[in-house]
C-alpha positions in Angstrom: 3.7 12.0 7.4 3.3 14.1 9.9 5.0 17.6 10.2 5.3 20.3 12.7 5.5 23.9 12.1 7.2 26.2 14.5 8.8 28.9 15.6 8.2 32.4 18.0 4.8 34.0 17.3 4.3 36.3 14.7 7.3 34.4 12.6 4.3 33.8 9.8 3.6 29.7 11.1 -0.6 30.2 10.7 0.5 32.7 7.2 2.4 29.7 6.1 -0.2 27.3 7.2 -3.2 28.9 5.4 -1.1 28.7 2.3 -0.3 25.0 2.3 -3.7 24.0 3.4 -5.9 26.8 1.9 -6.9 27.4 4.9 -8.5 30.9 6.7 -6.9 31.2 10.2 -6.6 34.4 11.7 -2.9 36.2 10.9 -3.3 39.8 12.1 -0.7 40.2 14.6 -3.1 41.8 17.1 -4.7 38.4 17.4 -4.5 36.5 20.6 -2.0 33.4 19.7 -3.9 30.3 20.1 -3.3 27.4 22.2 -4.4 24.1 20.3 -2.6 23.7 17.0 -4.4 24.1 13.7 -4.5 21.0 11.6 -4.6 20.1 7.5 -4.1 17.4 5.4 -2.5 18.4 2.1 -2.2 15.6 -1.4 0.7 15.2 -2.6 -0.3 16.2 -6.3 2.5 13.7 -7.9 1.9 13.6 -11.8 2.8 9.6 -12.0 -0.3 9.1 -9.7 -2.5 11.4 -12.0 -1.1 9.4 -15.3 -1.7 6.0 -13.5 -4.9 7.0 -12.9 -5.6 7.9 -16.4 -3.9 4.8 -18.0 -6.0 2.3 -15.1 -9.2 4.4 -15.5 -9.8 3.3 -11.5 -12.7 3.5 -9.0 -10.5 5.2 -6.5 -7.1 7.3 -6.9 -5.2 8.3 -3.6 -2.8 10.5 -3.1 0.2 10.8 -1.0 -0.5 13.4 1.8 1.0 15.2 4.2 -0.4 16.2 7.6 0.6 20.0 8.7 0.3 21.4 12.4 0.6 25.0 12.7 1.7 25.1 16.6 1.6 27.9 18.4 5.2 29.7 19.1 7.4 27.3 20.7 10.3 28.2 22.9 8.7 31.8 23.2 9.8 32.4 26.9 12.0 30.6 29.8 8.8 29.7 31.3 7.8 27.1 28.9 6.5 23.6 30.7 8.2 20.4 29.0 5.7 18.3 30.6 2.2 19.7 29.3 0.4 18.6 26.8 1.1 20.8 24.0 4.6 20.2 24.5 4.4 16.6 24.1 2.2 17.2 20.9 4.8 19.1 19.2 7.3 16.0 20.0 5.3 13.6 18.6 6.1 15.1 15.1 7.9 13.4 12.6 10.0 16.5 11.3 9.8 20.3 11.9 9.3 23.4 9.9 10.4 26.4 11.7 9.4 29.7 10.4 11.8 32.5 10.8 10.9 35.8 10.6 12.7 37.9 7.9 10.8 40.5 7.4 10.9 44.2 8.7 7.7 45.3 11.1 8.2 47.9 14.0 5.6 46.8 16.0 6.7 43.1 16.2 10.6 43.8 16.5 9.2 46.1 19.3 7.5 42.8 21.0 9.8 40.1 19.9 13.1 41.4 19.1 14.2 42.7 16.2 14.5 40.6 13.1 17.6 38.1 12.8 16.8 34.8 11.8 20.6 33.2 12.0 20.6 34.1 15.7 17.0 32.7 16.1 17.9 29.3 14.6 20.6 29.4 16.9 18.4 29.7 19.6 15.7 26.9 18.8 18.3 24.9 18.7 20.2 25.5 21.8 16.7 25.1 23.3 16.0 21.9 21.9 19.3 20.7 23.6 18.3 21.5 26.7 15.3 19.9 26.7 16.7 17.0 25.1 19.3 17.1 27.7 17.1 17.7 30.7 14.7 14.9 29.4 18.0 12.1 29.5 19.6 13.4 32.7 15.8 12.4 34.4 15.8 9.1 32.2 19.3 8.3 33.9 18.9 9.7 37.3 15.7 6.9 37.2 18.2 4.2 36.3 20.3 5.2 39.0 17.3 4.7 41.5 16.1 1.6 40.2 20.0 0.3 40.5 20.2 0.9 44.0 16.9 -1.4 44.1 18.5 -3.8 42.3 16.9 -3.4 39.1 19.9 -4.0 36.9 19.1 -5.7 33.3 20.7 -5.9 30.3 18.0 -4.1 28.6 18.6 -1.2 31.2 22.3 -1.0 31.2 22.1 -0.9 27.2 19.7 2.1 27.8 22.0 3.4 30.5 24.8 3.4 27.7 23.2 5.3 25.3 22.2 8.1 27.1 25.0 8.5 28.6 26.8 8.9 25.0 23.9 11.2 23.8 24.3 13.2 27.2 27.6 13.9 26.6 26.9 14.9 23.0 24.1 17.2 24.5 26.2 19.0 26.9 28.3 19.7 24.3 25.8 21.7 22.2 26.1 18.3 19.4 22.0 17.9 18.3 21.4 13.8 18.4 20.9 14.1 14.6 24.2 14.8 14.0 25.1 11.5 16.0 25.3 7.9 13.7 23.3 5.9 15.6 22.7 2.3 15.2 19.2 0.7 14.2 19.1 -1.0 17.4 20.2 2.0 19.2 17.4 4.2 17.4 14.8 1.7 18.6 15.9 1.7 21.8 15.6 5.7 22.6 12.9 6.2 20.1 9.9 6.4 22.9 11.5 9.8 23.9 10.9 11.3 21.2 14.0 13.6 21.1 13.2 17.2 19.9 17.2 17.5 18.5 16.8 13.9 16.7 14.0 15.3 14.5 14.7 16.6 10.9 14.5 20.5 10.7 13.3 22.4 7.4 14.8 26.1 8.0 12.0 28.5 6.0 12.7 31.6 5.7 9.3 34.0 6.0 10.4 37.4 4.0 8.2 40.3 2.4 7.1 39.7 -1.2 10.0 43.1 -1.8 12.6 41.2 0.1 12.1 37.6 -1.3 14.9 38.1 -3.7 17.0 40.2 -1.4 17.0 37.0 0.9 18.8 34.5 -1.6 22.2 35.1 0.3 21.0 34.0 3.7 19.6 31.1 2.1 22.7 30.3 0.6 24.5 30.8 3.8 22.2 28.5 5.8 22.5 25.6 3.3 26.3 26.3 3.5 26.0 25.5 7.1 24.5 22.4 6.1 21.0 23.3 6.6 17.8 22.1 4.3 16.6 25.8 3.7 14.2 27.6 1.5 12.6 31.0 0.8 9.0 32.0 1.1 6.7 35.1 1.1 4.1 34.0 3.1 1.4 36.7 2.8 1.8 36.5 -0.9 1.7 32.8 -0.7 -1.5 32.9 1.3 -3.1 35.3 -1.0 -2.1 33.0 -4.0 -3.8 30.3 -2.4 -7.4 31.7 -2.7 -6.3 32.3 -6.9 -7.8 30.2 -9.6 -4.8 28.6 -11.3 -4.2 30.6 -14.3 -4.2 34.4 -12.3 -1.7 32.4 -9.9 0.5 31.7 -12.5 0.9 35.1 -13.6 1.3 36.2 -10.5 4.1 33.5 -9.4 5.5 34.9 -13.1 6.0 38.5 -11.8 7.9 37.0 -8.7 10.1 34.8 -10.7 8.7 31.7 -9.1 8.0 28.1 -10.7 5.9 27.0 -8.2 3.8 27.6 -5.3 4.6 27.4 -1.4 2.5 24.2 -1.3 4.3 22.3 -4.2 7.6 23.6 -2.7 7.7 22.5 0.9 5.6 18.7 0.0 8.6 18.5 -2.1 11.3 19.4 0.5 9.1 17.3 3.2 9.4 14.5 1.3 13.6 15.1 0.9 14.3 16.2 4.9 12.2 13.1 5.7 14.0 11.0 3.3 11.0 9.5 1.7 10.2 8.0 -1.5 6.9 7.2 -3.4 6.1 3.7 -4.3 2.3 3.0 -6.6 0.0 -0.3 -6.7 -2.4 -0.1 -9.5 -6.0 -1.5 -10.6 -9.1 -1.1 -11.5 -10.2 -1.0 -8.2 -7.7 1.8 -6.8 -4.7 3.4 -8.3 -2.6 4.7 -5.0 0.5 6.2 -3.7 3.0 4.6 -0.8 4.9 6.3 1.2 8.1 4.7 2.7 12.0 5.5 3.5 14.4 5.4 1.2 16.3 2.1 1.8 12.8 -0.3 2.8 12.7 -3.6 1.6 9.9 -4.9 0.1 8.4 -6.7 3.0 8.4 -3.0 4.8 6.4 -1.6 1.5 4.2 -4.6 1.9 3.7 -4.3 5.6 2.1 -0.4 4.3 -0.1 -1.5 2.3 -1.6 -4.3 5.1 0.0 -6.3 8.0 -1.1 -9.8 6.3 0.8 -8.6 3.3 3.8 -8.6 5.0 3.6 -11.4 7.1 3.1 -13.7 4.6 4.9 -12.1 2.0 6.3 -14.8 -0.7 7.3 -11.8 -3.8 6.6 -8.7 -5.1 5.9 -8.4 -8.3 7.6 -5.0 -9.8 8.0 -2.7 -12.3 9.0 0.8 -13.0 6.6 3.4 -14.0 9.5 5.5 -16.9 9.1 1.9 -18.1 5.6 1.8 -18.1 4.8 5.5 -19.5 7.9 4.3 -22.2 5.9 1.5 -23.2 2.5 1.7 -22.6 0.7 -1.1 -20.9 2.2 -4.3 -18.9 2.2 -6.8 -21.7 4.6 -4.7 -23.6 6.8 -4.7 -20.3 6.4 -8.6 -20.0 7.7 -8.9 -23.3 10.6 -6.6 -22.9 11.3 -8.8 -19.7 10.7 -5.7 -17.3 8.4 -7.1 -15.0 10.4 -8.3 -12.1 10.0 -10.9 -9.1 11.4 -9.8 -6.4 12.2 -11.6 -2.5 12.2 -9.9 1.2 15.6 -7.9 1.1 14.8 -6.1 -2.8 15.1 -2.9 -2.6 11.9 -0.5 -3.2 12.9 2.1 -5.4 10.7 5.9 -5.9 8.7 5.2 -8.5 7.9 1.2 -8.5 5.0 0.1 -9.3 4.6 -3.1 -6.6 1.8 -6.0 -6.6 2.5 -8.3 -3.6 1.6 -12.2 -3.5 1.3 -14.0 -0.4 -0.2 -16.5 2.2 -1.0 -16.2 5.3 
């Protein structure tokens, strides 16, 4: 999974980042911003995998993880060029974090505005319109062209169509997330890579004094139908460099159960819509990651191509099952180990062998 995390410079993106990734990238806002994006892979630290791992006793156990890129700011002026490379970069995210800066600082409000994160997001997103906008009205003016050539195919015309409906849904400020489109017509527009189609984690980057103060807007945001959350970034950075037991006093004395890092995989996982499956052994014990809704000729297909190509069953059973019972004789016994065809189902939390031919 790979997500993007953005927003005007100074929001807090490289704090944020540091945090998640234990990381040490420059923050002090005299810093010049920098132009590549920072990169880190963070584990998913999913208890089921560490018990697995226990029960299996395997050579290998691998984690779920998530790939962070902490971009610099995005949308920070009118002059920004949609067709560099950086641009395109950001695009090719699966989702987006953007950082909003809730925090008072003279200095910054003095160079960036002062700070109002409600008319920010408001902002990002009229700007991701217009690019998504700009980027269809090229798309169709193309069509046109290659019409009066004579270039008319069904696959085009069903192109034609769809931008056309997403055009007119862009002009009239509708993000293309909010549109129900079908499978078929997802495929067909998914080479664009659509900034407004892309789910959006709103974070909200206060002051360790104002993180409690901030609860309201985050109730008002998820009102709106946003997936939003809190964090202090600077104390969440600091935390990160603290051995585990100092943390958790410290995370005490802000009335916080869990760190930035645990947080956000967590919500990652929910705006993506994701779900964990396991395949155990004594070879490797590992976590899947899928959508909610694959079959299990998708979760085969993860795991390897011949897997899914000659996929005859997966064998399945539940891990609450297994940590009830112990071992997988006693879920033979009790019946719970399951065959199951193509169209089953994976559900968060299977535990999947697959049998095939190929």
């Amino acid at each position: 999974m790979k997500i993007g995390i953005i927003g005007l410079p100074k929001s807090g993106k490289t704090t944020i980042f540091n945090a998640l990734t234990g990381s040490s990238h420059p923050t002090d806002k005299y810093v010049q911003v920098a132009e590549p994006a920072n990169i880190g892979v963070v584990q998913i630290l999913d208890e089921r995998i560490s018990t697995l791992s226990k029960l299996y006793n395997p050579r290998k156990t691998i984690y779920a993880h998530i790939e962070y890129h902490d971009f610099p700011g995005i949308f920070a002026t009118s002059k920004e060029n949609p067709e560099n490379a950086l641009y395109n970069e950001i695009k090719a995210m699966e989702g987006f974090v953007l950082v909003l800066r809730s925090f008072f600082d003279p200095e910054l409000d003095e160079l960036y505005g002062k700070t109002d994160p409600i008319s920010r997001l408001k902002h990002f997103e009229t700007e991701m319109i217009i690019s998504d906008l700009i980027l269809a009205e090229k798309r169709l003016e193309k069509i046109e062209l290659g019409y009066k050539r004579g270039v008319r195919t069904p696959a085009v015309q069903n192109e034609e169509r769809i931008l056309r409906m997403l055009a007119e849904q862009l002009e009239s400020n509708i993000p293309i997330s909010a549109l129900q489109l079908s499978s078929e017509d997802q495929k067909t527009i998914r080479g664009f890579q659509f900034f407004s189609q892309k789910p959006l984690l709103v974070l909200l980057n206060t002051s360790e004094d104002t993180y409690q103060e901030q609860m309201q807007l985050q109730s008002t945001l998820e009102q709106q139908g946003y997936l939003c959350e809190r964090i202090a970034g600077k104390f969440e950075e600091e935390l990160s460099t603290l051995e585990a037991d100092e943390a958790g006093m410290f995370m005490e004395d802000m009335g916080i159960s869990e760190s930035a890092r645990e947080k956000l995989n967590h919500l990652c996982y929910k705006l993506m819509g994701y779900i964990s499956f396991f395949t155990v052994g004594e070879d490797e014990v590992r976590a899947w990651t899928i959508e909610k809704g694959d079959n299990a000729v998708t979760a085969a297909g993860k795991i390897h191509s011949d897997l899914a190509r000659g996929f005859i069953r997966a064998e399945c059973f539940k891990y609450d099952d297994l940590l009830r019972l112990g071992s997988e004789i006693a879920l033979r016994e009790k019946g719970l180990f399951k065959l199951e065809g193509k169209e089953y189902l994976v559900q968060d939390g299977d535990i999947i062998s697959i049998r095939f031919s190929v």
